[in-house]
N, C-alpha and C positions, 0 to 999 in steps of 0.2 A: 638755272643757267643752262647753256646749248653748248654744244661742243661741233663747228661743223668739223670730218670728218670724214675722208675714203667715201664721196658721197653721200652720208648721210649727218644725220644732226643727234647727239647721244644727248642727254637732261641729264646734268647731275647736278648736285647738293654736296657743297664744302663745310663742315659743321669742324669749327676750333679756329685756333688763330695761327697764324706762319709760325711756323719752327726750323730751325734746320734740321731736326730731326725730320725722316722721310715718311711721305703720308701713307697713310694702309687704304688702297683703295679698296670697296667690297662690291663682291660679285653676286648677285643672287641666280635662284636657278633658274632656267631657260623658260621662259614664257610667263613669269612672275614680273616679277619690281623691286626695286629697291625698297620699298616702304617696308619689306618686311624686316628690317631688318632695324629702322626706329619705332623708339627710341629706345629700345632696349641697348644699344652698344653706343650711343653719343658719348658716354662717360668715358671714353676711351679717350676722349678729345681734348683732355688735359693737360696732355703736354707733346701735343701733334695734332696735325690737322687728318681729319680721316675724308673721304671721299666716296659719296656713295650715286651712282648713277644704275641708270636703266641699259640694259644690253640692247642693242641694235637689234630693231622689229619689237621692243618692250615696251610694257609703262608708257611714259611719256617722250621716251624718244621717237623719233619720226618712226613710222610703219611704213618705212620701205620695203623692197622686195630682198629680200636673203638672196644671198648670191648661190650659183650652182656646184662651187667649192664645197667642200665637208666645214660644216656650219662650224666648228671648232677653229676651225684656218681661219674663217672670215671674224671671228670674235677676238684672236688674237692680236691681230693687226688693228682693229678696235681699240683694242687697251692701250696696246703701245702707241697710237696715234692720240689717244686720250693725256697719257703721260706727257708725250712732246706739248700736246696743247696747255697743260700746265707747268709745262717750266719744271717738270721735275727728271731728275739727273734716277734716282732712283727711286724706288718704291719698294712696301710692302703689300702685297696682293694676296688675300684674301678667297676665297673659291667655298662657295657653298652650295653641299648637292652637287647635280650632275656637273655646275660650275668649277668643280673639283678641276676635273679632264683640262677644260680650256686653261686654268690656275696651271696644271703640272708641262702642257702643252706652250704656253707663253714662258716657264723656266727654262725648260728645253730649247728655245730657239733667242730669249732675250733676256738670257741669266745676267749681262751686264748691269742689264739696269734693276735687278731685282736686290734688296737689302735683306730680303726676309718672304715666307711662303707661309700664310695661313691654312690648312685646307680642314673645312668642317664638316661633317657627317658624312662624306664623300669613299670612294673607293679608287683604285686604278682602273677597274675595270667592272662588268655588271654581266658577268659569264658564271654567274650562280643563279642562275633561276627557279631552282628548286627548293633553294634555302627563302628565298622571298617568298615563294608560293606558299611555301608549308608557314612562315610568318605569317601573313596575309591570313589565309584562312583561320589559324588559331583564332584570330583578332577579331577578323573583317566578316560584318552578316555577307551576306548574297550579292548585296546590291553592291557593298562597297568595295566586293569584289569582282565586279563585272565593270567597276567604271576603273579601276586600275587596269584589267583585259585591255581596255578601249584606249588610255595612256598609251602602253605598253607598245599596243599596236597602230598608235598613232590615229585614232579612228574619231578624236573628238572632234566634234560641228562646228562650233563655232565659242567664242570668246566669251559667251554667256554660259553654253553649256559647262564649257570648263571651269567657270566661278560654282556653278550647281554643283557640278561635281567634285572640286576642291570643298567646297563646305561638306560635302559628305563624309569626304575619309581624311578629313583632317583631323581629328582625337584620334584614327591608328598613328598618327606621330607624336603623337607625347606618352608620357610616361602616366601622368595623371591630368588628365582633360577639363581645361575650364573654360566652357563655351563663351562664358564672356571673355576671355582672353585669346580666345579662337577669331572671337567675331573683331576685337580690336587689331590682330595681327595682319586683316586682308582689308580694314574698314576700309584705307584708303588704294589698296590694288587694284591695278589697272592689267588685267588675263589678256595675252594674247597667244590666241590657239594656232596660229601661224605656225609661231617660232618653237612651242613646244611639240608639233607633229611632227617640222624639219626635224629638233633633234632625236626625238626617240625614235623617228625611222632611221639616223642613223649611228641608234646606242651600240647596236650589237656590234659594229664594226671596229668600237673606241674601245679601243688596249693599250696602256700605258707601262704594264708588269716589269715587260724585259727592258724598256727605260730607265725607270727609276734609280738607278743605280749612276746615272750620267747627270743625275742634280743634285750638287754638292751643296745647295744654299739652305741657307739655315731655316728648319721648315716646324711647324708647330701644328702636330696633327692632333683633331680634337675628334672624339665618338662620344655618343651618349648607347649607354649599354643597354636601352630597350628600342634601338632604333630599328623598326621592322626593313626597312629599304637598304641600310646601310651598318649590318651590324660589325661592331666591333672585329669581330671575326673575320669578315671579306672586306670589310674598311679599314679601318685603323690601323688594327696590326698588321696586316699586309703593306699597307703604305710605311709604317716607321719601319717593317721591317725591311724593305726595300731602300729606303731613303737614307744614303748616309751621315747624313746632318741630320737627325729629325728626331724630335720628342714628341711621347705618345701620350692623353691625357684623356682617360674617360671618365664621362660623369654617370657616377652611378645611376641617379633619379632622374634620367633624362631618356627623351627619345631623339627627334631629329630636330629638336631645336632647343639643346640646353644652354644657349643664351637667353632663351626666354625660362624652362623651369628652372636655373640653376646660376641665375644673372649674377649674382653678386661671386661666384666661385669661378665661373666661365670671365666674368671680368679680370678678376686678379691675377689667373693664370695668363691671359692674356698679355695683360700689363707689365707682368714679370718678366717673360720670356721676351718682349719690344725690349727691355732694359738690358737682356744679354745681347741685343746686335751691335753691331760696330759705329 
């Protein structure tokens, strides 16, 4: 399904039946897709509808041009124009990876309609770069540390290069790497290098720190405690400790996708804390 919107047209996939319970839409990170994220979390969808779409310039939504806005602002207005198009009064919203930002950034400005705040493997802010580097290289050969440089620096070519290079340094995200489970997490992603160059050129600028404290909505922050990008230390704890609604929950045996190594534990907790909302 299409969503037109603010100009453009976003794709999204409604997976469950109507509830009045409020749906959890999810976010993936900037220049990915939604696919990564089936079907490992459809189970959620038992007793609510979940919502998963492509971010403007993604996947299958239109590859329009990004607006000259700080690409966070233009992703915001996104959601909420997604929500009105579904008839829905509230939501819970979801943010993964640097998707975090835009998740804390849409609280801040449309706490109304928010029931509930997912935020996964994410941090407030990405003003440690030394603690990644020194991860990164523990981990990472040469190579797959020179194509993070090129992320980083917003230097990738083009929408192929970035699938090359995501098949590269995709095991530094997991905790125990299982190439067929790697190779089925991206079979059906659709990279575009647009929208992840706009955002990493403008990661260093996105601060959420001294916010945090002005989102009282009930937030369910998740880490996986080997996650090289986003460890527990400058993500997690940092965000619960800042957030005054907010529960902190790391999976031990995960890295930056423990709903994929840690599914059945990452589901529960999930499902648990959707039954403490209102």
């Amino acid at each position: 399904m299409r969503a037109a919107i603010n100009d453009t047209q976003l794709f999204y996939e409604i997976v469950g039946q109507p509830s009045p319970r409020p749906p959890v839409v999810f976010m993936h990170g900037p220049g990915f897709d939604h696919t990564f994220f089936r079907p490992w979390l459809d189970p959620l969808a038992s007793d609510r509808q979940l919502v998963f779409f492509d971010l403007r310039g993604c996947g299958r939504s239109s590859r329009s041009e990004l607006t000259i806005e700080p690409i966070v602002e233009t992703f915001v207005k996104d959601i909420d124009a997604l929500r009105s198009h579904l008839k829905c009064d509230r939501i819970v919203l979801y943010g993964h990876s640097f998707s975090g930002f835009t998740a804390l950034s849409y609280a801040l400005k449309y706490a109304k309609h928010l029931a509930g705040l997912i935020l996964n493997c994410t941090a407030p802010n990405f003003a440690y770069p030394a603690v990644m580097m020194s991860n990164l290289t523990a981990r990472g050969s040469q190579e797959q540390i020179q194509q993070m440089v090129e992320v980083f620096q917003a230097q990738v070519t083009s929408d192929d290069a970035f699938r090359r290079g995501w098949e590269l340094v995709m095991p530094l995200y997991f905790f125990r790497y299982d190439p067929m489970i790697g190779s089925r997490l991206i079979a059906d992603t659709e990279f575009s290098v647009v929208v992840l160059n706009q955002f990493a050129a403008q990661l260093p600028s996105m601060d959420l720190v001294g916010k945090l404290r002005e989102i009282s909505i009930p937030t369910l922050v998740l880490s996986g405690r080997h996650d090289w990008i986003c460890p527990p230390s400058e993500g997690g704890e940092r965000l619960h400790a800042g957030l005054p609604n907010s529960k902190l929950v790391i999976f031990e045996s995960s890295g930056h996708f423990p709903f994929v190594e840690e599914q059945d534990a990452y589901l529960r907790t999930i499902a648990d804390w959707l039954e403490t909302l209102a």
